[in-house]
ROLUMRO-594899 format. One record per residue (C-alpha): residue number from 1; residue in one letter; x, y, z. Coordinates in nm, 2 decimals, padded with zeros to 4 digits. Example, Ala and Ser with C-alpha at 12.3 -4.5 7.8 and 13.67 -1.06 7.14 Angstrom:
BEGIN
    n  res    east   north      up
    1    a   01.23  -00.45   00.78
    2    s   01.37  -00.11   00.71
END
This chain:
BEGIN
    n  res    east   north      up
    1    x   00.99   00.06  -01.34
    2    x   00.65   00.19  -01.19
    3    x   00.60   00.00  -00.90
    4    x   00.20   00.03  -00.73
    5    x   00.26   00.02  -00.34
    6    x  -00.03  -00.17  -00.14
    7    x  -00.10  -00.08   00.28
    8    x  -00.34  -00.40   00.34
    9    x  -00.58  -00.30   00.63
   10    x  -00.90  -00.42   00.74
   11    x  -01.14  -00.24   00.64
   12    x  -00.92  -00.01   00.34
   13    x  -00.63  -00.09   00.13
   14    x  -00.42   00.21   00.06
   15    x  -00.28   00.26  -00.30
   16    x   00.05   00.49  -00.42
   17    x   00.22   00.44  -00.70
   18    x   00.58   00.54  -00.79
   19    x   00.67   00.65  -01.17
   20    x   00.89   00.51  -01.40
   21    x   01.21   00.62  -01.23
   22    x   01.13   00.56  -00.87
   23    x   01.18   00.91  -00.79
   24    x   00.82   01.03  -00.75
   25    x   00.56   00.86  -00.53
   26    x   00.21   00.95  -00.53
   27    x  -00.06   00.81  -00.32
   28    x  -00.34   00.73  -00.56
   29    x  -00.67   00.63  -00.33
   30    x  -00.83   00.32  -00.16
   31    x  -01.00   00.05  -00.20
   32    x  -01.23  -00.05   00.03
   33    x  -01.21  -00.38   00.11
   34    x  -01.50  -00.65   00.18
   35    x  -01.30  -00.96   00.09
   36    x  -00.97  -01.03   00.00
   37    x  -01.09  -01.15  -00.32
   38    x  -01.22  -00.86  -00.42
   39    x  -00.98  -00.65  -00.30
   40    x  -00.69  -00.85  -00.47
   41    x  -00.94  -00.80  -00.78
   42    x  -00.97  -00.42  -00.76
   43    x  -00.61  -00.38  -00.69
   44    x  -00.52  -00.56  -00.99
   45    x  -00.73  -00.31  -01.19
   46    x  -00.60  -00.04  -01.06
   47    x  -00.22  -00.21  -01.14
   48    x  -00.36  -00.25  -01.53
   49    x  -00.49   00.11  -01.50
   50    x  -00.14   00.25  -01.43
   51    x   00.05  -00.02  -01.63
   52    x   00.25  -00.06  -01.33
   53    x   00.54  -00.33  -01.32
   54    x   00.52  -00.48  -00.99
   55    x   00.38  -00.47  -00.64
   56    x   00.53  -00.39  -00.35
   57    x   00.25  -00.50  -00.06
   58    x   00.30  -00.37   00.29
   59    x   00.43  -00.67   00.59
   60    x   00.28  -00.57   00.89
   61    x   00.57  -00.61   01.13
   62    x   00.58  -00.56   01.55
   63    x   00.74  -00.26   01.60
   64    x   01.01  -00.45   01.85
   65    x   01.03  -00.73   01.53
   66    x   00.88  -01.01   01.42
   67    x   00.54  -01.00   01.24
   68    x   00.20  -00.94   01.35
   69    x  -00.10  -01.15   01.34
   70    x  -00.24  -01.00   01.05
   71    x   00.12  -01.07   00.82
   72    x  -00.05  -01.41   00.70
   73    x  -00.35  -01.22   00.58
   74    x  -00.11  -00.99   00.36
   75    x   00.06  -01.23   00.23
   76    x  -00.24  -01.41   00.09
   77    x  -00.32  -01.05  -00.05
   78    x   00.01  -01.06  -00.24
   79    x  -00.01  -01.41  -00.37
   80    x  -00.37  -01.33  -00.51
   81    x  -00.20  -00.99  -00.68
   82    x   00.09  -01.24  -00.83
   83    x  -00.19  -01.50  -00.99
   84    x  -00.38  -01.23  -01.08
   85    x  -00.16  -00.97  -01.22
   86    x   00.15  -01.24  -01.34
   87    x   00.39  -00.93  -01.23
   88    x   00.63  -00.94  -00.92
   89    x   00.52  -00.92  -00.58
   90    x   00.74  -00.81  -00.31
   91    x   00.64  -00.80   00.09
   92    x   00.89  -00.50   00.23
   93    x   00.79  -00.47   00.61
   94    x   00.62  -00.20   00.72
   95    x   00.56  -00.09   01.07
   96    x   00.44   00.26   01.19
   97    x   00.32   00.37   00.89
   98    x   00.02   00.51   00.95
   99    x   00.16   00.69   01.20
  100    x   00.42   00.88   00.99
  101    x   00.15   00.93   00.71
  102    x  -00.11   01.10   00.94
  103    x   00.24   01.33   01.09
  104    x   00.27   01.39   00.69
  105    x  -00.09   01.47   00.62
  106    x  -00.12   01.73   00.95
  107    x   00.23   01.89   00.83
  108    x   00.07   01.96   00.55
  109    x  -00.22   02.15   00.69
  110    x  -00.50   01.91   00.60
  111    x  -00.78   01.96   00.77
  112    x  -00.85   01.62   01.03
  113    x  -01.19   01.51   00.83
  114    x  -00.94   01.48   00.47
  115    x  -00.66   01.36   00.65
  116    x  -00.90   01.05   00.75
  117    x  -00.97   00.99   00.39
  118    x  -00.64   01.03   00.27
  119    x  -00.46   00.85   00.56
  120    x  -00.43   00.51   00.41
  121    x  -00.35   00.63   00.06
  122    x  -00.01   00.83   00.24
  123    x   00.03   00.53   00.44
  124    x   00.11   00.34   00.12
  125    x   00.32   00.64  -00.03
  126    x   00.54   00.58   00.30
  127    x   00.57   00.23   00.27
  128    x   00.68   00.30  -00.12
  129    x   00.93   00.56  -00.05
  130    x   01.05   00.32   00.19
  131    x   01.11   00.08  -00.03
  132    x   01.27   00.30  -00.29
  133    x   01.51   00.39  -00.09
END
């Protein structure tokens, strides 16, 4: 099942997307976000433009537990994707994981300016590989 992973932030919304098998993840952009409508909206095309299966949307968690403030905004994300889309949503709780995608990105010997555009893109890809496993 292709799953399409989403890292709700702000400002950007970080998008990687896993193929049929699960064993390949691949961060796949942004979108930038102005309002959760629209970003639900973009995301959705992006889901139709992979003919992905389901969602797996990033719950921002403290890193000592519980959730953070802004889990009620991603959860309204991922109800928006579910009307939109009609395909599974799951929330897998995600803490840290820009972090570990910008270790990921300078390991890989991207220069700092890319590793700003690609950060939240990765940061998904974690959250995916996460989940897969």
């Amino acid at each position: 099942m292709r799953v399409l992973a989403v890292d709700f932030g702000e400002k950007r919304v970080g998008l990687a997307v896993s193929d049929t098998t699960g064993a390949i993840v691949v961060p796949v952009g942004v979108v930038l976000r102005r309002s959760d409508a629209q970003a639900a909206s973009e995301v959705a095309a992006a889901a139709r433009e992979r003919d992905v299966e389901g969602f797996v949307v990033g719950l921002p968690v403290r890193e000592g537990g519980g959730e953070s403030p802004f889990a009620a905004r991603a959860r309204s994300l991922a109800r928006k994707r579910a009307e939109l889309t009609g395909l599974p949503v799951e929330l897998h709780g995600e803490a840290l994981t820009s972090v570990s995608a910008e270790g990921t990105l300078r390991e890989a010997g991207l220069p700092r300016g890319r590793r700003a555009a690609a950060l939240d893109a990765e940061a998904a890809a974690e959250l995916l590989r996460d989940w897969l496993s």
